[in-house]
N, C-alpha and C positions, 0 to 999 in steps of 0.2 A: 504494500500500500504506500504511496506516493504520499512526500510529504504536505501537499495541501488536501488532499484526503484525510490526513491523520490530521491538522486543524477544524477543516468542517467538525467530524465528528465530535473532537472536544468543544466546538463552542456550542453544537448541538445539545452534549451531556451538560453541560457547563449551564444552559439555557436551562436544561430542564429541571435539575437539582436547584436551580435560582428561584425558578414557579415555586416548586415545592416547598422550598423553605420559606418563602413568602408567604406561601394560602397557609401554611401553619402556624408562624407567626402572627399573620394575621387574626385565624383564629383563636391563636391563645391569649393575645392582645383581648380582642374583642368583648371574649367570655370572662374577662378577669374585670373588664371593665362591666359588662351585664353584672356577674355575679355580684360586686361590690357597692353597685349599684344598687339591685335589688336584698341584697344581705342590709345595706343601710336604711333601706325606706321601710320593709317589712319589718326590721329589728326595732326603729321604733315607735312604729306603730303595733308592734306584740309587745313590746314593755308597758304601754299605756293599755294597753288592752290584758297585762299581768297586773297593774299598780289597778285597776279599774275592776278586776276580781277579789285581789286582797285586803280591798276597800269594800266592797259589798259582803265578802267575808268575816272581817271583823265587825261589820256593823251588824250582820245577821246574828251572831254569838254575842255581842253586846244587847239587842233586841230580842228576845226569844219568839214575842209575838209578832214578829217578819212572816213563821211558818203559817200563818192564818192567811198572808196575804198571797200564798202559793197560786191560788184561783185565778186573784184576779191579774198576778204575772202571765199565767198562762194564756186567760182570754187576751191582753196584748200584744203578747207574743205570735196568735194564729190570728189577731187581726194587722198586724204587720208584716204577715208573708201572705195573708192573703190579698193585702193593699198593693205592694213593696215586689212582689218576688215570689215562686214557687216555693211551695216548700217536699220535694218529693225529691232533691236533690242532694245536698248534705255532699257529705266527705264523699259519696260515690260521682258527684257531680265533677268532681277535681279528677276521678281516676279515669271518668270519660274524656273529660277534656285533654289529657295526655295517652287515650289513645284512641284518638280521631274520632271521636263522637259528639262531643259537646262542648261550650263552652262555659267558663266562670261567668255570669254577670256581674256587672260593676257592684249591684246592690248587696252583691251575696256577703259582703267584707262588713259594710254597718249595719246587718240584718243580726250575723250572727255575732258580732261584738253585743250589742244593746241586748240582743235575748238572751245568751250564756251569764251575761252579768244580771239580769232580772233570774235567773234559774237562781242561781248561787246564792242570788241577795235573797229572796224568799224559802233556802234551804232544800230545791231540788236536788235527787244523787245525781249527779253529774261532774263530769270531768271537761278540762278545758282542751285537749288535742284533737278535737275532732274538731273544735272550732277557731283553732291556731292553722290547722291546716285549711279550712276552708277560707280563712282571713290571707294568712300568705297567700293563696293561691290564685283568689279574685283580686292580688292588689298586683301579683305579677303579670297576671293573664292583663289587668289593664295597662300594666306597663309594656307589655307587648304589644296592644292594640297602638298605644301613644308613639311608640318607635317605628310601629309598621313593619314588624318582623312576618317571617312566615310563619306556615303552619306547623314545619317541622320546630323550626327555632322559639315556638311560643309554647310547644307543649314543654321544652328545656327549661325556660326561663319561669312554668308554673312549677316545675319542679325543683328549681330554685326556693319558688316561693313557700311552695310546702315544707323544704328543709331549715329553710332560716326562719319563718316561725315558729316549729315545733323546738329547734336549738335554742331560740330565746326565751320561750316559757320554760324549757324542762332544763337548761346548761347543760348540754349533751350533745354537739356540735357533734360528734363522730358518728355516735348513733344517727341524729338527724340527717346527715347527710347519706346514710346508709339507708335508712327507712324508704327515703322517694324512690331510689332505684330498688329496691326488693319488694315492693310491698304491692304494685299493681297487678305483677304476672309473675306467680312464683314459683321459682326456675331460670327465670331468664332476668337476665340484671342488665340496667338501660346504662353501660360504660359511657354515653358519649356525657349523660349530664354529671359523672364522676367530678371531676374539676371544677366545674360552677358550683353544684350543691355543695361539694364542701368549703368552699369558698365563701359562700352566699350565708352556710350553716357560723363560720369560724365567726366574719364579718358580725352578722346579728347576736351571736352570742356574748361576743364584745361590743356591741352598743348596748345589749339589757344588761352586763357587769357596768356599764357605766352608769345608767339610770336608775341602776339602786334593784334592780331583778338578780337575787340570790339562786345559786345554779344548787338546787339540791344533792346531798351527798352525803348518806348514810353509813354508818360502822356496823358489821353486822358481828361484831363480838369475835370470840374467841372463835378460829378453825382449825377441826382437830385435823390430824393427818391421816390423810387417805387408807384405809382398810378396805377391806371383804364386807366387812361386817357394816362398818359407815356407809359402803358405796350402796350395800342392798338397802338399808335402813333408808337412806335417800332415796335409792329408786323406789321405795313403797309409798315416799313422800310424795314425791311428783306422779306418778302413777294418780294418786288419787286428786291431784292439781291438774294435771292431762283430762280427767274424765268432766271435772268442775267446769274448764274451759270448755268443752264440748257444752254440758248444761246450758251456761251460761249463753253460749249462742243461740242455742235450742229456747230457751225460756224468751230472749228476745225477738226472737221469730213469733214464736205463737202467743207472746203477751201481745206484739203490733197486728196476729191474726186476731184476737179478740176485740181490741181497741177499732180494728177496721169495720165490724158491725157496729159502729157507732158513728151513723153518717156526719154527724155534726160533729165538725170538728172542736166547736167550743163545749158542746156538752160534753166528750170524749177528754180533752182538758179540766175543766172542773171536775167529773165524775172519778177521774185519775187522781186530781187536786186532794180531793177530798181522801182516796183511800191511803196516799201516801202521811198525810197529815194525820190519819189515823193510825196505823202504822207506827208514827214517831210517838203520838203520845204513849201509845200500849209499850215499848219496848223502853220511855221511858230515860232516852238520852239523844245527846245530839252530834253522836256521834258519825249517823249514819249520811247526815247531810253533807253536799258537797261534793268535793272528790274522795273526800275519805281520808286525807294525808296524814292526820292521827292516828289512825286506826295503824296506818305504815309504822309512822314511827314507836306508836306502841309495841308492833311486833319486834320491827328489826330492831330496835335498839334496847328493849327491855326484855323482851321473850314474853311479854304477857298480852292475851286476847279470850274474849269470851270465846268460848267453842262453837256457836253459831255465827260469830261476828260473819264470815264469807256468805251465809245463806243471805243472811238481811239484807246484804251490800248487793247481791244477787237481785235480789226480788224489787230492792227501792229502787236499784238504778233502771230495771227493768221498766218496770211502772211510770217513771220520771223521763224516760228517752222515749220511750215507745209512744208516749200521749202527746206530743211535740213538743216538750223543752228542748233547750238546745244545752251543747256542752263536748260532750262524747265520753267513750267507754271505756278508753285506753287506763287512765288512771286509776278509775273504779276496778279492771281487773286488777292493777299492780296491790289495790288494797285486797282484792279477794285471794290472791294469790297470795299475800304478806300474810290476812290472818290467817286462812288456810292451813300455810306450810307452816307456821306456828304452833298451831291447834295439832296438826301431827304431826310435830317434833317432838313436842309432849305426849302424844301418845306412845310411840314409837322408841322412846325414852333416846334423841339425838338433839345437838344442841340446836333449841329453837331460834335463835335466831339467824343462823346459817340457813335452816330452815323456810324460814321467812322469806330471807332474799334470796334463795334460790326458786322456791315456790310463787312468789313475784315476777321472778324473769318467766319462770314457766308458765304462766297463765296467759302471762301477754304472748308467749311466743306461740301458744294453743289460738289463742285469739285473732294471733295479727299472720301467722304463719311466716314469719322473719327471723331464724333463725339467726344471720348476722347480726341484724341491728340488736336482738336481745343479752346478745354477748356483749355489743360493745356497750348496752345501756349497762348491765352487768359489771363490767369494767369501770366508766363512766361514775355510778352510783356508789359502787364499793370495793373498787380495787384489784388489784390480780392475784391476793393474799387466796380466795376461792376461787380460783381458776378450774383444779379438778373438777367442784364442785357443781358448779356455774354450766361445764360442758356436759355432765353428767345430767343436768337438769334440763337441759334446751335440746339436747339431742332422742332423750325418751320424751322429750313434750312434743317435739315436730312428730316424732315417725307413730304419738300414737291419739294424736289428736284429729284426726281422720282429713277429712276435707271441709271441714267447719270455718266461719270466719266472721270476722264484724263485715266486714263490706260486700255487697251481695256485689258490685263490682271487680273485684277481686276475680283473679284466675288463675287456680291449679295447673301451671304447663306440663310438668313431666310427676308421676304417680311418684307418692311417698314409700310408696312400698317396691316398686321394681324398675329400670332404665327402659322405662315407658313412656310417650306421649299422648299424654289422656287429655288438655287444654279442657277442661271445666270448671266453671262458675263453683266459686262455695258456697255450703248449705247456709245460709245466714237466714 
């Protein structure tokens, strides 16, 4: 080959390794700029929307008679999604919109801030990530509308926004960025929004440390060292937290099939209003309102819980989501799964509070079918001190908590039990 042959082709290659480092640069320019961009507006706008629950929290435990006004939060709440915005959408509306089916409206961000904080302030069980994630994810999707991104580049950018709010309520940036990619189609992980969401995740969790949003993080006591005898002791724990979670979805299914023969949606609210409110006075504490976060830390950090405390947390949150409060469930498992694996640690005679936080990750990870993101909340919450532990509890929760799940959006890709592709919808 003649030497002006041997020039073309290197300015050829030369050309083309030039492209390529360019559209990559460019893209990593770009997403770092999206990501920090959307990590900064969702971050804080979820610390106001944290400072705006821990405010209607203390005032409900300061006021006891808030629980009377349960009713008439509710009829508010279904006359502001029937005014305002659907309400048949929720957390599943964000996992359609990132996989081409739907989008966030603008309203869906102040719909569910104002009614998650009327839940909380009148002592609904409810938890605040299902409404972090629908807040990130209408405030991204409209930041996508404002840029004029595409349709590929705007499902990214909502899944952004779902990581950097759930990192700024809960201080779990690793988890949160791991959650949007696992948690729509499980089996298959969306690598390309890798970078932005934890980006997006890091970003908002450092503006809610700056705003005064405390990133929870629990001691779960003494961890003994791994045995035979501890490991089975713990698999008999989670075993019985695997079957809870199963429940758990099941009772939410057909307490919202019950609540559906109740055309009206305001008598279906009040009629719910009223049996949760009775509910609280018969059991006689307040502890069940909320997300539960006490009940948490009574488990893991003291080892003490009623032995029903998971059934209750079960039933109210049940009753409390299904009638149209808003909030979400994810929390509320972390508390059934805390007293839970408490309540049989003590039976089982192993230490309860290992118990607790393991039986916590296992509930969510039955619930949410994420078995990364429960390790890293795991980590996250309390350390790498239960590590054996921790793996020992998320690995018999995924492979025995069947195809169950909070999001009837959600989709099983490849079978928990063999290197199969079964692509179905879970029982929710």
């Amino acid at each position: 080959m003649d030497k002006k042959k041997i020039d073309i082709l290197i300015k050829e290659r030369a050309k083309h390794y030039k492209g390529e480092i360019l559209q990559t640069s460019y893209h990593f320019v770009k997403w770092n700029v999206l990501a920090i961009l959307t990590g900064g507006i969702v971050g804080v706008l979820s610390s106001a929307f944290g400072h705006a629950l821990s405010l209607a929290t203390d005032w409900r435990k300061a006021n006891p008679w808030l629980l009377f006004m349960l009713p008439l939060a509710g009829i508010i709440i279904v006359f502001l999604y029937k005014k305002f915005g659907k309400d048949d959408g929720g957390t599943n509306q964000v996992f359609s919109t990132v996989r081409n089916r739907d989008e966030v409206p603008a309203t869906a961000a102040p719909l569910i801030f104002i009614s998650t904080v009327l839940t909380h302030l009148t002592g609904g069980s409810a938890g605040r990530e299902g409404a972090a994630i629908q807040l990130g994810g209408s405030i991204a999707n409209q930041l996508g509308r404002w840029l004029k991104m595409d349709e590929e580049d705007t499902h990214v950018i909502v899944m952004c926004g779902m990581s950097a709010a759930f990192a700024a309520l809960f201080g779990t940036p690793m988890a949160a960025a791991i959650f949007s990619l696992e948690v729509i189609s499980v089996g298959i992980m969306y690598y390309t929004a890798l970078m932005p969401c934890l980006i997006a995740s890091l970003v908002a969790a450092g503006v809610a440390k700056a705003m005064g949003i405390h990133a929870e993080h629990f001691y779960e006591g003494f961890v003994p060292e791994l045995t035979i005898v501890g490991g089975i002791k713990m698999g008999i724990v989670i075993l019985a937290c695997s079957v809870v979670s199963i429940l758990f979805c099941m009772l939410l299914k057909n307490v919202g099939k019950v609540y559906g023969k109740m055309k009206n949606k305001y008598v279906r609210i009040v009629v719910a209003s009223a049996i949760v409110i009775g509910l609280n006075l018969l059991l006689q504490t307040v502890d069940y309102m909320g997300a539960g976060t006490e009940l948490i830390v009574q488990a893991v950090q003291f080892g003490r819980v009623e032995p029903w405390a998971f059934f209750w947390k079960i039933l109210l949150t049940a009753l409390t989501m299904k009638a149209g409060f808003k909030g979400g469930e994810i929390v509320p498992s972390f508390c059934i799964g805390a007293t839970l694996g408490c309540a049989m640690g003590q039976l089982v005679g192993f230490e309860p509070r290992l118990c607790a936080a393991c039986g916590m990750v296992a509930v969510f990870c039955g619930v949410t079918n994420c078995p990364l993101t429960s390790m890293l909340i795991a980590f996250e919450l309390f350390g790498f001190e239960g590590v054996s532990y921790f793996l020992i509890a998320i690995a018999i929760s995924y492979s025995t908590s069947g195809y169950y799940g909070l999001y009837k959006d959600q989709t099983i890709v490849y079978s928990k039990y063999k290197a199969k592709f079964v692509n179905q919808k879970t029982k929710s």
